[in-house]
C-alpha positions in Angstrom: 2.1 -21.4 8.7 4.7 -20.1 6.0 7.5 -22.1 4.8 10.8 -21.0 5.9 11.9 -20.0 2.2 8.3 -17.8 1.8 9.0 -15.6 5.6 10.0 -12.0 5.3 13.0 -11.0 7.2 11.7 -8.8 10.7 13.4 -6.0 9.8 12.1 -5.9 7.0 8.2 -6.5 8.3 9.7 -4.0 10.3 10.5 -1.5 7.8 7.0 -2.2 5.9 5.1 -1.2 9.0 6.6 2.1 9.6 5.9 2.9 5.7 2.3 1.2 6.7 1.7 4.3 9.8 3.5 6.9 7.6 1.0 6.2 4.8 -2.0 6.2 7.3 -1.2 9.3 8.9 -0.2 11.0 5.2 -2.8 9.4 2.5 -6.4 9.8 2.7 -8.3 6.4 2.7 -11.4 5.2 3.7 -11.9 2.6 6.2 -12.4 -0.5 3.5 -9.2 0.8 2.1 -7.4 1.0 5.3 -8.7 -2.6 6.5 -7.0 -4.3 3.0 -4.1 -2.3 3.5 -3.7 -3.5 7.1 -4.2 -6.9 5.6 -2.1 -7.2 3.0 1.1 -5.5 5.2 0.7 -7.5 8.4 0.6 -11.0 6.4 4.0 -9.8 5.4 4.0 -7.6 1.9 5.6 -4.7 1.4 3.1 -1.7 1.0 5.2 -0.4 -1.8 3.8 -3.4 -4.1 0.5 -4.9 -4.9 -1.1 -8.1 -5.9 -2.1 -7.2 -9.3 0.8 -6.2 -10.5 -0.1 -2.7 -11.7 2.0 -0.3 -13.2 2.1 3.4 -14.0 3.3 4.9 -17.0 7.0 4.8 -16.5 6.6 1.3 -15.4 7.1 1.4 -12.1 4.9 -0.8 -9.6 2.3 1.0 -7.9 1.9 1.0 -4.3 -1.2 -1.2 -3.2 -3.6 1.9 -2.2 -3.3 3.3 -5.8 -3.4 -0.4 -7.3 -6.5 -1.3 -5.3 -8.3 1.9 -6.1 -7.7 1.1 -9.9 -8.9 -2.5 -9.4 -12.4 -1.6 -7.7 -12.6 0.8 -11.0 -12.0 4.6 -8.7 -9.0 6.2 -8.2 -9.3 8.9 -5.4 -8.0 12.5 -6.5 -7.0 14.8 -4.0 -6.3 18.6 -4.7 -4.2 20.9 -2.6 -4.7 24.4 -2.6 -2.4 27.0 -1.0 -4.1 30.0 0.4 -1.8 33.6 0.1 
């Protein structure tokens, strides 16, 4: 059980599972990465953060996919090519 002071507001849980679907439908992932994703939004964080803390080079936070990927020592890169 949470303490009153540590629950997220429903909206926003709200809001953090909607960004949760977009980035399964949109991001490549495998199912390891998907599980601890799942986990980490429905215990109530945002998927925009990450436990670790990680930043990119304009200090910004990075999103937990890209955070966990850099903490299990990979980072999955994908390239799109456009066929004329």
């Amino acid at each position: 059980m949470l303490f009153r002071k540590e629950m997220r507001d429903p909206v926003d849980h709200a809001v953090d599972l909607v960004t949760l679907h977009e980035m399964e439908e949109i991001l490549p992932m495998t199912a390891d990465e998907r599980k601890n994703l799942r986990t980490w939004v429905y215990t109530g964080h945002d998927p925009e953060k990450n436990p670790w803390h990680y930043m990119d080079r304009d200090a910004w936070e990075l999103n937990f996919l890209e955070a966990y990927r850099r903490y299990h020592g990979y980072q999955l890169k994908y390239r799109f090519v456009t066929v004329d």
